[in-house]
C-alpha positions, 0 to 999 in steps of 0.5 A: 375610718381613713385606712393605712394601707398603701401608707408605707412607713420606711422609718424604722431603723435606730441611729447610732454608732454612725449608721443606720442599723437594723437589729434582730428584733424589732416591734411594731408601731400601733395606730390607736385610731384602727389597730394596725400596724404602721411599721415595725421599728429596729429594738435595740438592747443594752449592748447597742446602748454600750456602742451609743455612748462610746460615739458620743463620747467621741462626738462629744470631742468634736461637737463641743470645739465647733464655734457656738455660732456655727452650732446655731446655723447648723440648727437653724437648718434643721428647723427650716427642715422641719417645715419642709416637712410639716405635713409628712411630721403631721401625718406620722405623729397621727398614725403614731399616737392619734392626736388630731391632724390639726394638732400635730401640724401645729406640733411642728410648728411648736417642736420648731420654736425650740429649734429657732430659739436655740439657734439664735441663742448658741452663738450667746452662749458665753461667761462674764467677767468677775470683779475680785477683791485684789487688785493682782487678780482676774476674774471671769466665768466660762459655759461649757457643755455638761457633756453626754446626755441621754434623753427619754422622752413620751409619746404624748409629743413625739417631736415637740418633747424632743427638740426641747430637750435636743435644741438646748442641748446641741446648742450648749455643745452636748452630745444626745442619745435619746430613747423615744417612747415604744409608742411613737418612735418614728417621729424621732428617727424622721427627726434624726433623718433631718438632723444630720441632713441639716449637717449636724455630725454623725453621732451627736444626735442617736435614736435608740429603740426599744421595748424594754425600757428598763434594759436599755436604760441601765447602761446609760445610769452606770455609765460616768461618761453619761453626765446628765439624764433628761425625762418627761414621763410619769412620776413612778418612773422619774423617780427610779431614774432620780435614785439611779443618777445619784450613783455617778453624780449626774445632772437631771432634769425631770418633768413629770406627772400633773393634776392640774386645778382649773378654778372659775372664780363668781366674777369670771368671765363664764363663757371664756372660762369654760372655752379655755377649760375645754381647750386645756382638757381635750386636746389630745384627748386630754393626754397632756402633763398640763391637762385640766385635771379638775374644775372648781367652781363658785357656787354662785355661778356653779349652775351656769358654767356647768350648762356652758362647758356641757354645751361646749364639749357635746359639740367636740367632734370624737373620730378619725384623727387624720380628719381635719374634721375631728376635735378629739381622737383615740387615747393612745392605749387600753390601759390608758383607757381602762383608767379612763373608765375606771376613774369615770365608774368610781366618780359615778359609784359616788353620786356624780352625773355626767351632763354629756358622755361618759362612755367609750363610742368604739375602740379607743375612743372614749367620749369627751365627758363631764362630771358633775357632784363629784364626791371628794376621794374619787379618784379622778380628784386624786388621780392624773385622768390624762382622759377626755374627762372633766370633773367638775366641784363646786366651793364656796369661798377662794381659801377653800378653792386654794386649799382644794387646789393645792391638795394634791402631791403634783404641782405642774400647772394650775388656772384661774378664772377672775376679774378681781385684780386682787384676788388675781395676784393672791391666786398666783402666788398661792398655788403651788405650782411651777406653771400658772395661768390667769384668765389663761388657758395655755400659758405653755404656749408662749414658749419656746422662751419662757420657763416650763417644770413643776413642783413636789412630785412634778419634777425638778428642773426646767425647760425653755429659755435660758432656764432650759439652757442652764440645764446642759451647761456648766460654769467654770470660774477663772482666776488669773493671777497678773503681776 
């Protein structure tokens, strides 16, 4: 195991108010690959909320009235920034939150896209005339920024999460408070570092953190200077925010837990299929909103598939993930593994065999796994895993794929497998979710232009393009009277 001493990490101060601040208490940053500490971070209170937002109330002033273009120049700087500084971002995401090296260099490439997309659409931010039914009248419709937003962001991207919501929003002319998640708050303090070095003004981009979520966050939901709420996490918790943000009428966009099906159809392509089920369920240990949750397969071609996706994922390499060696590292904490391994016994209780793993190998590190035959009502068919684990049902007929598949109260992303034109174009149209992809594994990573949310309970709203944009802006109409 690669160590971390003599790795000082100098991160650890929130950003608000103008400066950086150390608070009286502060918690530690945990590497799930060894258990040591990497730094102790500033944990800020609902005190330091307070002062967050009544600089961002005057940044707000001053950040909107800059041209649209300019706004986009200063972004632009900051994605260069980011590539300056691939390789420390890649590291600190590891040491944070044990996603693989060679998964978090490409985080920085992602968490920039968002940044570059931004940057050049700030300066096209603009309205549109409106033709009017009387001749003595003019039309015409202006965007302007939604306001103060504050962001909550997850640990499992700890930039990518961030600058999806931070780049359309600095973009529109909005101000952002963000909480990082506990387990990953590093990356965002770096990314703030780099904001303001790119010459985004003080105040517009503040990173408060803390453990206790809860407290910190109820300032932000009573105050009606907060105009809008952005959230990726679970669905538990998005709902609580959703219920709060009715209060003082804000904006929200939510981006919540997945189940996602993956469904390999009898024309499949076998071994493609089974590669994009492998790359969709383990990176990042499976720790993903859009993780393959479940495999249905064609009988047919049950057997074959299975041996294939077996054979693929024995040959994963589980260990340090500052290797570049390594496929599939630690999940990021017990509890995350505790439901690991209670969803793997409880599938095993009812008749399921896994063809290769099934067991943690040390500490945090559970082994990529298989089920086979597993039972309906197990809990990893109803459950999210966010595990390296893949369960594996078989179905005989497409009703009975699209109905397995939909049988579920998320609707992020789902995947299917087939030749079959038809049956293509019905499979799409038939899943309820808001992500698709046929005979494609990764449909998310087209972004940073293209829409990503879900459906029923996995959020509302979207991010990405102009949809994403839409979210942080508001639209005034104007009538102009003429004589």
């Amino acid at each position: 195991m690669t160590t971390l001493l003599n790795d000082p990490v100098t991160r650890t101060q929130a950003y608000f108010a103008g400066a950086w601040r150390r608070t009286p208490a502060s918690f530690d940053v945990i590497h799930p690959g060894s258990g040591q500490a990497i730094g102790a971070v500033a944990d800020c209170t609902p005190e330091d909320a307070r002062q967050a937002i009544t600089a961002a109330e005057t940044a707000l002033k001053e950040w909107r009235q800059v041209n649209p273009y300019r706004r986009g120049l200063i972004l632009r700087r900051w994605h260069d920034l980011l590539f300056a500084h691939k390789e420390e971002l890649a590291r600190l995401m590891t040491l944070e939150m044990g996603k693989p090296i060679t998964e978090t260099r490409g985080e920085v490439h992602y968490a920039a896209s968002f940044i570059e997309w931004c940057a050049e659409e700030a300066g096209r931010i603009s309205g549109e005339r409106v033709n009017m039914r009387f001749d003595h009248k003019r039309g015409l419709t202006r965007s302007e920024p939604v306001g103060v937003v504050y962001a909550v962001t997850p640990w499992n991207f700890p930039a990518g999460m961030i600058t999806r919501k931070a780049a359309p929003a600095l973009a529109a002319g909005c101000v952002m408070i963000l909480k990082p998640a506990e387990q990953s708050p590093m990356t965002a303090l770096y990314l703030a570092e780099l904001w303001l070095e790119a010459g985004g003004p003080a105040n517009t981009l503040q990173v408060l953190p803390t453990s206790d979520a809860a407290a910190l966050t109820a300032p932000f939901m009573e105050d009606e200077r907060v105009r809008k709420v952005t959230f990726t996490g679970s669905t538990a918790v998005g709902r609580q925010l959703y219920r709060q943000a009715a209060n003082t009428i804000k904006r929200v966009s939510l981006e919540l837990g997945g189940h996602a099906p993956f469904l390999v159809f009898e024309d499949a392509d076998l071994d493609k299929a089974a590669r994009e089920v492998v790359g969709s369920k383990f990176r990042n240990a499976g720790q993903t909103c859009i993780s393959t949750n479940r495999v249905y397969v064609q009988r047919a071609v049950a057997g074959t598939f299975t041996g294939i996706l077996t054979r693929l994922t024995a040959q994963l390499q589980l260990g340090d993930p500052l290797l570049d060696t390594t496929n599939v590292g630690p999940v990021v904490e017990q509890a995350g593994l505790d439901k690991i391994q209670a969803q793997v016994q409880d599938a095993l209780s009812r008749g399921a065999t896994a063809t290769v793993g099934g067991h943690v190998q040390s500490g945090l590190y559970f082994q990529p796994t298989v089920l086979t035959e597993v039972a309906p009502g197990s809990l990893i068919l109803r459950e999210e895993t966010f595990g390296p684990v893949a369960p594996v049902v078989v179905f005989e007929t497409e009703e009975e794929a699209l109905r397995l598949a939909n049988d579920s109260e998320y609707g992020l992303a789902a995947y299917a497998y087939t030749r079959d034109l038809s049956r293509a174009w019905r499979v799409a149209e038939a899943l309820e979710y808001g992500i698709v992809g046929i005979n494609d594994g990764v449909p998310s990573a087209a972004a940073p232009h293209v829409p990503f949310g879900g459906m029923k309970n996995s959020g509302v709203g979207r991010e990405g393009g102009r949809w994403g944009l839409e979210e942080y802006l508001e639209t005034k109409f104007i009538s102009m009277g003429i004589e």
